[in-house]
Every structure is written in C-alpha cells, then in structure tokens.
C-alpha positions as CSV (number, residue, x, y, z in Angstrom):
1,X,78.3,60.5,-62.2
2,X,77.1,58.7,-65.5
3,X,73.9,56.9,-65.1
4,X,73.6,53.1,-66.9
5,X,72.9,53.7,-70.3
6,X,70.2,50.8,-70.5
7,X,67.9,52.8,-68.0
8,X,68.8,56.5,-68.4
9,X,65.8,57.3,-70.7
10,X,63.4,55.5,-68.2
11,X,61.0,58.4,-66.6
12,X,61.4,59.4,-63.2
13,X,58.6,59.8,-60.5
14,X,57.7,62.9,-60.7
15,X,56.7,65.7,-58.0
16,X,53.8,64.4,-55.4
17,X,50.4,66.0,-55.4
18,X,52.0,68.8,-52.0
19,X,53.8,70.7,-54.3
20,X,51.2,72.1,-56.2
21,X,50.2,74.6,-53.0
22,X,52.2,77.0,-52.0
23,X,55.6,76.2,-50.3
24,X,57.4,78.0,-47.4
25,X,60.4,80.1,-48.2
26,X,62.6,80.4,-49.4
27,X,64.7,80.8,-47.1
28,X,68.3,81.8,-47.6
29,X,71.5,79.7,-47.0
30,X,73.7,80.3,-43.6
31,X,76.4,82.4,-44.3
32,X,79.5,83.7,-42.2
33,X,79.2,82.1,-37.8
34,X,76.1,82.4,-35.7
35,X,75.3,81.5,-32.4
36,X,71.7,80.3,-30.9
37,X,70.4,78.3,-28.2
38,X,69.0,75.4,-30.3
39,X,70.0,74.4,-33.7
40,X,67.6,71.9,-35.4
41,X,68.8,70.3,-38.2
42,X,66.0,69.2,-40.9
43,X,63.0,70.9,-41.9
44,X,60.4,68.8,-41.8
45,X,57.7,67.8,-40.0
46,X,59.2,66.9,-36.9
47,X,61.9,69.7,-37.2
48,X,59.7,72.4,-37.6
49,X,57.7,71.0,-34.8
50,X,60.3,70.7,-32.3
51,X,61.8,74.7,-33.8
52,X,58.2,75.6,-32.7
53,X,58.0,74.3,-29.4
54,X,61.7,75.3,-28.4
55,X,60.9,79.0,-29.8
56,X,57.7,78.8,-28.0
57,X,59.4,78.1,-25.0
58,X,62.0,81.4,-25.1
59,X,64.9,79.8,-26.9
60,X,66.7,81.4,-29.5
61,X,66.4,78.3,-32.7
62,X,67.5,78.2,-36.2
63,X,66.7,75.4,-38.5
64,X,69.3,73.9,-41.1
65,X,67.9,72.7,-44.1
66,X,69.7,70.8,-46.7
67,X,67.5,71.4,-49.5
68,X,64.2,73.2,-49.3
69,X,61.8,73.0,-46.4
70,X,59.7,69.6,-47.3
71,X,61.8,68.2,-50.2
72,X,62.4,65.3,-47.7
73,X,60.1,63.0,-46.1
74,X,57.4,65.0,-45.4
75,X,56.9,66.6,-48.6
76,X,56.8,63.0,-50.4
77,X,53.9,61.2,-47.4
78,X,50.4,59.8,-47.6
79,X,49.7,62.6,-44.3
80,X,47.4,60.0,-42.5
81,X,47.5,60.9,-38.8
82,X,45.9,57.9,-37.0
83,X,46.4,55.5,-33.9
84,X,45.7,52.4,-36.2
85,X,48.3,51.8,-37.8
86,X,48.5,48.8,-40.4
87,X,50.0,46.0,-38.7
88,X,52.7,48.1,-36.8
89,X,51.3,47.6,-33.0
90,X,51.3,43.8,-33.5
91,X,55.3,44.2,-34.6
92,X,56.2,46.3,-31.8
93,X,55.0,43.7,-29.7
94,X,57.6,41.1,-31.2
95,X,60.1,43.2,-29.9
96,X,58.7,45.1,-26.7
97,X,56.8,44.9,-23.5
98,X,53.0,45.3,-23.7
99,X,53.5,48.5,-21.3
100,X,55.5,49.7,-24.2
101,X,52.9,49.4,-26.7
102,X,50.3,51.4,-24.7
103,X,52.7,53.8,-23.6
104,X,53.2,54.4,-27.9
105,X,49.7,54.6,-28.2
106,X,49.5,57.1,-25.8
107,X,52.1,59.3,-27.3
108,X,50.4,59.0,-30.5
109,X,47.2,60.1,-28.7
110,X,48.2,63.1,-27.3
111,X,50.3,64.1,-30.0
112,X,47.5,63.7,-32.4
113,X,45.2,66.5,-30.2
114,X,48.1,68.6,-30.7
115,X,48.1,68.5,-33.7
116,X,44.1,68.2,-34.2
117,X,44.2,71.7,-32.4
118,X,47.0,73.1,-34.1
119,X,45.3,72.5,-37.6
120,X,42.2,74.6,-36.6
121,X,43.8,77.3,-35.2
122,X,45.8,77.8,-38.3
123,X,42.9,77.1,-40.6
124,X,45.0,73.8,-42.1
125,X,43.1,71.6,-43.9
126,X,42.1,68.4,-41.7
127,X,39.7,66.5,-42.7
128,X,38.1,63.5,-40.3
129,X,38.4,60.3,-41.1
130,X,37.9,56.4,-40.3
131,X,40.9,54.1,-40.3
132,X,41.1,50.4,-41.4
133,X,43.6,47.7,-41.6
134,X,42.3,45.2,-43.8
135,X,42.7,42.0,-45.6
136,X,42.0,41.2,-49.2
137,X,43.7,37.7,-48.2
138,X,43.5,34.4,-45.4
139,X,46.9,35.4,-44.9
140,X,46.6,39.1,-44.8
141,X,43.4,38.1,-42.2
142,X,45.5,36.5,-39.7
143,X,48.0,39.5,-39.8
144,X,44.6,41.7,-39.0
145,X,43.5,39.9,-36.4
146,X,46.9,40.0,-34.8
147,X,46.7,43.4,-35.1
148,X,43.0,43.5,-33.8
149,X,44.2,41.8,-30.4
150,X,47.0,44.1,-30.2
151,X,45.4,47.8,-30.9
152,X,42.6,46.0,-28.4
153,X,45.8,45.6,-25.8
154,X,47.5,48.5,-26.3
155,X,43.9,50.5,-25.1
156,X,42.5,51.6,-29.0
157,X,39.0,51.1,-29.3
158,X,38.7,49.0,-32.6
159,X,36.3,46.8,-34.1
160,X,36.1,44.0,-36.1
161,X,34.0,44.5,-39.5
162,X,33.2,42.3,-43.2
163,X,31.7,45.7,-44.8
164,X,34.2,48.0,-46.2
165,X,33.5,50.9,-48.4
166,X,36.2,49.6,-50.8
167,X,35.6,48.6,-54.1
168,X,36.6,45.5,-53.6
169,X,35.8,42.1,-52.0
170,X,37.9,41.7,-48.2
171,X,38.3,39.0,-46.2
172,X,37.9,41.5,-43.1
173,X,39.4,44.8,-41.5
174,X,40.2,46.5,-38.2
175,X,38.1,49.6,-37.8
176,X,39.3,52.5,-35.7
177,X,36.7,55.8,-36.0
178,X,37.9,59.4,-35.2
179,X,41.1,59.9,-37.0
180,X,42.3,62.4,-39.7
181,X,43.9,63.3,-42.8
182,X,46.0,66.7,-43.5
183,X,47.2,68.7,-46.2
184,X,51.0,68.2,-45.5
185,X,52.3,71.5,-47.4
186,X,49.7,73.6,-45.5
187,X,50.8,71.7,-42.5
188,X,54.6,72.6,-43.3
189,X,53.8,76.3,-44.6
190,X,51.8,77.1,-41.6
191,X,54.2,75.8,-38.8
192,X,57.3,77.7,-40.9
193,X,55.4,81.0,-40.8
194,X,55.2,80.5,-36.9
195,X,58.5,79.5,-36.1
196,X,59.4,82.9,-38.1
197,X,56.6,84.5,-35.9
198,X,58.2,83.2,-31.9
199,X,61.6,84.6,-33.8
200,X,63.1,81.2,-35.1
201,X,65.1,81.7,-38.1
202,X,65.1,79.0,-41.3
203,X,67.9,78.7,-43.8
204,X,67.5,76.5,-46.5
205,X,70.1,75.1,-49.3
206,X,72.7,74.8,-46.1
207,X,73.5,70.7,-45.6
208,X,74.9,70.3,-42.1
209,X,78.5,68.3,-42.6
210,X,79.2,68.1,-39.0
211,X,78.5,68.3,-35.4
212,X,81.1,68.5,-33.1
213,X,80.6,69.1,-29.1
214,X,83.5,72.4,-28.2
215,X,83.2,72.7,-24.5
216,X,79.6,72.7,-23.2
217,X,78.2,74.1,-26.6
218,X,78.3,72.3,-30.5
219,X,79.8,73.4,-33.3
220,X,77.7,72.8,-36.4
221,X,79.5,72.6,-39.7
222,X,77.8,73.4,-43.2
223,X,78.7,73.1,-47.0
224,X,78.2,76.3,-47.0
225,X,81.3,77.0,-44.9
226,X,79.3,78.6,-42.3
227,X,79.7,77.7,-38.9
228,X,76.6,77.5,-36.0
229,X,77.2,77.7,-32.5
230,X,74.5,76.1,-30.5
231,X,73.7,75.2,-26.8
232,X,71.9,71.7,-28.0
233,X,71.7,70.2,-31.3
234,X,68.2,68.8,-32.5
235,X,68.7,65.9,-35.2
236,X,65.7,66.0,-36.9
237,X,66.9,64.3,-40.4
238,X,65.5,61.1,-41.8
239,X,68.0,59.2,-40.2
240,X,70.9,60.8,-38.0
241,X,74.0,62.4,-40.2
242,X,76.6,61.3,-37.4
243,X,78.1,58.0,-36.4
244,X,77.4,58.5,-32.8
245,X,75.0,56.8,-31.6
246,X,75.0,54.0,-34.5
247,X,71.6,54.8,-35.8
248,X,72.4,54.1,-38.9
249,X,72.8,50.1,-37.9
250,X,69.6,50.2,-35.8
251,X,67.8,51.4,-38.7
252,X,67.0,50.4,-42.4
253,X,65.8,52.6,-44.8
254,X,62.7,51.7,-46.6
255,X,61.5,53.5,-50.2
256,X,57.7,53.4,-50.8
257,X,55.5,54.5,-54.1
258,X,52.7,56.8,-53.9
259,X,50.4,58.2,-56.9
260,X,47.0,60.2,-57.0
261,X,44.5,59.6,-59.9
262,X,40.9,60.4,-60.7
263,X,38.0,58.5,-60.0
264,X,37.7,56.6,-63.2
265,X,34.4,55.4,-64.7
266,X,33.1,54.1,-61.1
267,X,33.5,57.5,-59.3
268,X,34.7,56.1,-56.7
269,X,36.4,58.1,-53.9
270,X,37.3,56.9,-50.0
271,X,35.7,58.2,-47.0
272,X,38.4,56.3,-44.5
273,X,41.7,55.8,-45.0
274,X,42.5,52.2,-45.6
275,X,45.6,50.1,-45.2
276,X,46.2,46.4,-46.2
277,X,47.7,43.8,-43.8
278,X,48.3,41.4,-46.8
279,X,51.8,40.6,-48.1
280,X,51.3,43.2,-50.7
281,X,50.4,46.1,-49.5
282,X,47.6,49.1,-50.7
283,X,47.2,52.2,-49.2
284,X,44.2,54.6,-50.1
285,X,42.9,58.2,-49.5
286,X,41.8,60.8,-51.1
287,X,43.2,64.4,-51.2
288,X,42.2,67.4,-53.1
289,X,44.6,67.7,-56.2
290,X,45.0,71.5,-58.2
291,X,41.6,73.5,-58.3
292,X,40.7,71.4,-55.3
293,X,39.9,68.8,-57.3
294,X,39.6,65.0,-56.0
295,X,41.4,62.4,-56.3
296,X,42.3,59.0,-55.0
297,X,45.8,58.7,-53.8
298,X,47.3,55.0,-53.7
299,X,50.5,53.5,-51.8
300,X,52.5,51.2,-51.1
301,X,55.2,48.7,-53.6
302,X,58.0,49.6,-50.2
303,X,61.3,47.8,-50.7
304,X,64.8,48.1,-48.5
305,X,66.2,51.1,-50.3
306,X,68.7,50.6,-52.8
307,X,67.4,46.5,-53.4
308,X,65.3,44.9,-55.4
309,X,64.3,46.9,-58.5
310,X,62.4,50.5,-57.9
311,X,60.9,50.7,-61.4
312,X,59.0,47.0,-61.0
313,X,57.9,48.2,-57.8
314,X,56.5,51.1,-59.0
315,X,54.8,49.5,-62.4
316,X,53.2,47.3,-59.7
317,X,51.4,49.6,-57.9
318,X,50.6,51.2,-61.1
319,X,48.9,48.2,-62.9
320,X,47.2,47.8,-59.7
321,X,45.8,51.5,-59.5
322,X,44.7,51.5,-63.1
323,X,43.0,48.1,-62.9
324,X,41.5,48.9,-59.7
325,X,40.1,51.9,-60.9
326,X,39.8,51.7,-64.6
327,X,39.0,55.0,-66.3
328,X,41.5,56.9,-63.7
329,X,44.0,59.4,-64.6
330,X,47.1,59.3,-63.3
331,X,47.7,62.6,-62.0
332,X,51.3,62.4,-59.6
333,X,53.9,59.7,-59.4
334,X,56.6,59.8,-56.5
335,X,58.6,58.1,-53.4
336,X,59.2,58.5,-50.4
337,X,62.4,57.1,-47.7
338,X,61.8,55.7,-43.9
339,X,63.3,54.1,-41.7
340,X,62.2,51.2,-39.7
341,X,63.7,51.4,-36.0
342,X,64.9,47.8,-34.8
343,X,63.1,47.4,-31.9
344,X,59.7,49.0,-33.7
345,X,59.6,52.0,-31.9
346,X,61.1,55.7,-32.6
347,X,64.3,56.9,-31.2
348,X,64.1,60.2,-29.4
349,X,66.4,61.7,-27.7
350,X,70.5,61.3,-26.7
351,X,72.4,60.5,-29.4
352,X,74.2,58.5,-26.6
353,X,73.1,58.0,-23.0
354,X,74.2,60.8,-20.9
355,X,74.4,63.3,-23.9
356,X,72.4,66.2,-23.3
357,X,73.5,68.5,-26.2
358,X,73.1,66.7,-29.4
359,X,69.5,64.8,-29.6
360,X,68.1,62.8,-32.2
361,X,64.5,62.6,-33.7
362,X,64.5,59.2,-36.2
363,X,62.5,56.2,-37.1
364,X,58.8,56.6,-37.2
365,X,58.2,53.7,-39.6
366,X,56.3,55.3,-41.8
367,X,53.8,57.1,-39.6
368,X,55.8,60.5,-38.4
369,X,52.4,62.7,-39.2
370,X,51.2,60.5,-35.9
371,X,54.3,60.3,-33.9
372,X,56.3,63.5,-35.0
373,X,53.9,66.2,-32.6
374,X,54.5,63.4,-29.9
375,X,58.0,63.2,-29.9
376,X,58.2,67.2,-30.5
377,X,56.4,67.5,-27.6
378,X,58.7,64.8,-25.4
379,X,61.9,66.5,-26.5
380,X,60.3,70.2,-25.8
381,X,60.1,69.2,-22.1
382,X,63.4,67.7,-21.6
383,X,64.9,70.3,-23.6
384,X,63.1,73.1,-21.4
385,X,63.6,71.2,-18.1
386,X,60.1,70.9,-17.8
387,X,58.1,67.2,-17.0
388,X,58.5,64.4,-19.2
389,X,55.4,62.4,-20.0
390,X,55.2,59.0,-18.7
391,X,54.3,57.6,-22.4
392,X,57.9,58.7,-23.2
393,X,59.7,56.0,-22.3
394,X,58.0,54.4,-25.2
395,X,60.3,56.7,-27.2
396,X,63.4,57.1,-25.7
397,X,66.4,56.5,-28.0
398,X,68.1,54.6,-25.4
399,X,66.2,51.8,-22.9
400,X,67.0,48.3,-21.9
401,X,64.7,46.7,-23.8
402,X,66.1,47.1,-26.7
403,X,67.6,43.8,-25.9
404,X,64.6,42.3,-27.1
405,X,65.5,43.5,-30.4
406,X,68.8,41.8,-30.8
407,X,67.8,39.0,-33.1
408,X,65.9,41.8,-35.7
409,X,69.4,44.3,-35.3
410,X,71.2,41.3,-36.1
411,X,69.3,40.4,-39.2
412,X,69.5,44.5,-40.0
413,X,73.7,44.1,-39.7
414,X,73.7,40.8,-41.3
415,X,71.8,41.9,-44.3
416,X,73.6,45.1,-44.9
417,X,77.3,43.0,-44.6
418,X,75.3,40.8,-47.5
419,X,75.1,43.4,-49.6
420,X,78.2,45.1,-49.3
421,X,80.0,41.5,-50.0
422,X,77.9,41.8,-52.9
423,X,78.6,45.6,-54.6
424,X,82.1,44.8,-54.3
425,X,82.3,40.9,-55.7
426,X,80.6,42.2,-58.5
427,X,82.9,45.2,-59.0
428,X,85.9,42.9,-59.0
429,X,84.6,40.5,-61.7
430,X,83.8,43.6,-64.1
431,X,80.2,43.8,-63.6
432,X,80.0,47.3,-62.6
433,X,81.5,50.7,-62.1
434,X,78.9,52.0,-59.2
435,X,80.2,54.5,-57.6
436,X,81.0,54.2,-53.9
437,X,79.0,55.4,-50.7
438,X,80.5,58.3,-48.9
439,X,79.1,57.2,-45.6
440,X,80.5,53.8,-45.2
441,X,81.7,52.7,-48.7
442,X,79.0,50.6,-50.2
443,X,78.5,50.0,-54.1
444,X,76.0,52.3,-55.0
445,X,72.7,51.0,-57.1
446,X,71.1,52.8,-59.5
447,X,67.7,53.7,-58.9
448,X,65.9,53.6,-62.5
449,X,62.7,54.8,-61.6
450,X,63.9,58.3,-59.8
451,X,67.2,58.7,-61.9
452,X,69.6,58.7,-58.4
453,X,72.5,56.1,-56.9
454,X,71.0,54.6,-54.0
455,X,73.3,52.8,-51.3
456,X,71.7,49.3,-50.0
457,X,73.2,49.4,-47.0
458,X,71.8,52.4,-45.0
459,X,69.7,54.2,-47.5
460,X,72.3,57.2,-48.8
461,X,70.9,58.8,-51.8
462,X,73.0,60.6,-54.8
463,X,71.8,62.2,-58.1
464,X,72.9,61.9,-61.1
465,X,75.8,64.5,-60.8
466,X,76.8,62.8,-57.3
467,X,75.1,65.4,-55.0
468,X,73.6,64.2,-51.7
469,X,69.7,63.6,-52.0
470,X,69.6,61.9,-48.5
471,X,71.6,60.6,-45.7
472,X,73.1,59.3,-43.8
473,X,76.1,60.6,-46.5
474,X,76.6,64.2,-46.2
475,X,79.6,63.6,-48.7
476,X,78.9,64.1,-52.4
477,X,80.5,61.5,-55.0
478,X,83.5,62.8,-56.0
C-alpha cells in the first residue's frame, strides 16, 4: 500500500516508555494442529490474566498472539489502576441502573486486590497513589461534580477538594486516596512467566483468522495455517475478530496520545495520578523511564479512530506538555486504541446468549488495568463451573438493560453509516484511492502521525504494506 505523498515524511509516534524493560518471549509461532482445553486469543493484559487463572484452575491453555505479547493495548497504556475513574461512573449512569454502577465498582474493587496482591508477590513494581478528577474549567466543574455524586452513589469514598498538587490553577477535583500505578511490562513479563510456570503455552506472530464451533469443541484458524482445537475459546482481543455477537457495532474504537518527559526547569513531578473532566482532556503520572529515571507522563488528545486528524491531535497534547512544563524533554511519543462499550460497561462473556464455548473479553473504556483482573476473575469461575460473583452482572456481555443504551448504539451505527457514505462519495468524485477495509469495506484513512490506514468505521488498523495492526480485520490489504 503507498502512503499519501504530502504526509509520508511526517514522523511517527514512536515506542512508549514499557518497551525499554525487558519483554516476554519470544515466543514461537503455532505450527502444524494442537488440541487444549482453553484457547485464549490475545496476549495482553486481560488474556494473560484469564490464561492464568484457567491454568491455575487445571486446564490445559495456549495463548494466540498476533504479534508480540504487549504490542497491543496494554503495551501502549497510562497503567493507572484506580476506582475513580475520570467522568466514566457518571456516563454509565446515562445508560444503566444505579445497582449497575456499584455492582462495576465492586468488580473493580476486588479486581484491584487481586491485582494489588499479585504485584507483591511477584515483586512488580506498584507504586501507591492518590487519584483525582479535576477541572481546570466551569464546564469541566460541572462534569466533576457529576462525577462526585456518582462515585459517592456507586459506594467510593471521595472528597471534594480546591488544593491540587498540580502546577496549575483548578476550578476543583474529585479526590479518591488508596489507589495505584504499575509498571505494565513488568506486569505482562511476570504474569507470562507464570502462565509458562501452571504449564500454559504462548505463541506469538500467529494472528487467529477464524473461530468456527465443530461439534462441542472450536476450531481456531491461524495465518500461520495451523489449526487449534479447543474446548472454549477466550476472545481476549481489543475488540472481538468475529461477527458473532456484533461487537463491533456495540463498540467504537477510540485512539488516544501519550508521551513522557522530564521535569523541566520547575522539577515538578506528580504524587497522584490526575485526570481532567474538561472538554479537553490531561492525563498525568509519573513513571520511571531507562536507568529508573523520572519522568512525567502526559495523556489524552482521544479521537474516534480513523477521524479527525491524528497528527493535530498529537501536536496538541504536545504544545500543551512543553508549555506546561517548559524546560521538559520529550523522552516517548505513542498511541494507544479502546473501545468504548455502548451501554458504558465491559462485555464479558458469550459471544451470544447461550454460547458457552466461544467468550469474549472487550470494552473497558480505557481503564482495563482496573477492570481486566475483575473480568479475568468473572470468566475464571464460569469457565471452571465455580460461583459467579454477584458484581458480575455489571459485566455480562449480554443483559436487558442494554436497552437503555439504544439511543447511544444508534448514534454508534448512525455515525459509522456517515462515514462510510463518505469514504466512498469521495472515491467516486476522484478524491482518493484509500484502500478498502477487509472487515466490512470501509475507505481506509491515513493515519499521518503513526504511518498506518485506519478504518473509521470500527477502528481496523493496516501498515503501510497492508498488514493487519489491529482488528476487527484479520484480512490484510491485498
């Protein structure tokens, strides 16, 4: 695939601050058939999570990597694990019961000592933290104080404050004491060398191209031409690489920006991690760059993926960051994708109700270092035929309320038939030679900032030479 010519010499993001430390693997591709219990598809977070659990739990489990173990979402995230979480409790309210939102901030909660334990035992880094949502705006107010009354609802025990560490004035911020903050590649290392250890296997560089049920097993299907046979599929992928289930139209894709840099001339480094309620939004920590030394590490700039224009974006939250902190070094550059569920809340479990072979694991909105242990944990006990929790059916990836939803699915569709009209009304006036989605035949956009096609309409990634970065394609461009 040829790239524009206007924007081929633009730079790309380059590789976040993670994969300076050592990274699992690798691992070799699948080769020839194999059979196993579980097959877990993705290697991230949440799919090494759930590998661990199931492998824990006396099942034979392999996990199917694409690429290489953290080159997807988890590799490229901030790694805030807390229960406050911007302004996302008072938008699952829009769209839920109250019950739903303490039941979500109970799974959070117990997934988070999980974790919390899990990360001492293994000598990962975690390091305590306070968490804030706050406002640099009247407007960006409001949305905290909705969120205030909502964290306050759903049983966290916040406060309201007008001091803030930042370096900058606010008009006010939700406090929530007690959280944390990982090192995500010592995270994803550690939990890879115990899956290894309760005898799970990892295969990397072996994209999963289909997933077919054959009787009461699946039949996996790779690009390697090898072949799994598996008693129950785990879907751990960003978003789910099958049409079953339509997760794909219950989701949207989101890309975000993230870059570290040094203090500056201030010297100023933050104790909490922060998050702004206002229309633009800042995210800050700091993390321990190469030699362990520190640095800030600023987010935020999200758009849907494959609108509006990645490279403004980014300059955006890089003018900020350097006027901010002036004197700072920029020391990484990089992206990341999400998806943002409909209804506000993950999808865990059945691809489709009644389907107890092929699960999925999608949609934690930009928080899956606080959400992924929970809903590794919830899938562990279905999976095992142990207990549920109650707080799962804040989870589930099927429930009736998702009728509350309707109105924000049908502004997800809506958009996404927008854009499609688009790509190809512009392709039949001559104003473009994008190539074309393999998932559902969008025009593709190019992405100027990261050098790859993106699809608008459910966040399908291609390089340059047409190779699948991320799904839902599994197709490359021919």
């Amino acid at each position: 695939m040829n790239a524009p010519k206007e924007s081929v010499n633009r730079p790309a993001a380059s590789a976040p601050v993670w994969f300076e430390r050592p990274r699992p693997g690798p691992y070799p591709p699948l080769t020839g058939r194999a059979s196993y219990d579980i097959a877990v598809v993705g290697g991230g977070l949440a799919g090494l999570l759930c590998a661990l659990l199931l492998a824990r739990g006396g099942r034979s489990v392999v996990v199917l990597e694409a690429r290489r173990v953290g080159d997807g979402t988890t590799g490229h995230t901030t790694a805030k694990v807390s229960l406050l979480q911007g302004t996302k409790l008072s938008r699952v309210l829009t769209s839920n019961p109250p019950a739903a939102a303490r039941q979500y901030v109970e799974a959070g909660r117990e997934g988070q000592a999980w974790l919390r334990r899990y990360c001492a035992e293994h000598d990962v880094r975690a390091e305590e933290r306070h968490a804030t949502t706050y406002a640099t705006t009247r407007l960006g107010a409001v949305r905290a104080r909705a969120e205030l009354a909502a964290a306050r609802a759903a049983g966290l025990d916040v406060s309201w404050t007008t001091d803030s560490e930042l370096p900058y004035p606010i008009e006010g911020a939700v406090r929530l004491d007690g959280q944390f903050q990982v090192d995500a590649m010592e995270l994803l290392a550690a939990l890879a060398r115990d899956v290894e250890h309760e005898g799970g296997v990892l295969h990397e560089a072996t994209r999963v191209v289909g997933v077919e049920r054959a009787g009461d097993r699946v039949e996996l299907r790779t690009d390697t031409g090898a072949v799994v046979d598996a008693g129950t599929v785990v879907l751990a992928t960003n978003q789910p690489v099958v049409l079953r289930g339509g997760f794909f139209a219950r989701l949207k894709a989101q890309r975000s920006y993230a870059a570290t840099l040094t203090p500056g001339t201030a010297g100023w480094l933050p104790r909490g991690m922060h998050l702004s309620s206002d229309v633009q939004v800042r995210s800050l920590r700091s993390v321990h760059g190469k030699d362990d030394e520190e640095l800030i590490m600023v987010g935020g700039s999200g758009h849907p993926t494959g609108r509006n224009s990645p490279t403004q974006r980014l300059d955006q939250l890089l003018d900020w960051a350097r006027e901010t902190f002036p004197g700072g070094e920029v020391r990484h550059v990089w992206s990341a994708q999400d998806q943002s569920p409909a209804d506000g809340l993950p999808y865990v479990g059945p691809v489709l109700p009644g389907e107890d072979r092929i699960h999925v694991v999608t949609g934690f909105d930009k928080w899956g270092f606080s959400t992924a242990p929970a809903a590794a944990l919830l899938l562990a006990a279905e999976i095992l035929d142990g207990q549920p929790p109650s707080w799962g059916r804040a989870l589930r990836s099927w429930t009736p309320r998702e009728a509350l939803a309707a109105g924000r699915l049908a502004l997800f569709n809506g958009e996404v038939g927008w854009h499609l009209a688009c790509g190809y009304a512009a392709k039949l006036v001559g104003k473009g030679d994008a190539p074309i989605c393999t998932h559902l035949g969008g025009v593709l956009s190019w992405n100027d900032a990261e050098g790859s096609w993106d699809c608008p309409l459910h966040g399908s990634r291609f390089a340059p030479d047409g190779s699948v970065l991320e799904g839902p394609a599994t197709k490359a461009l021919g």
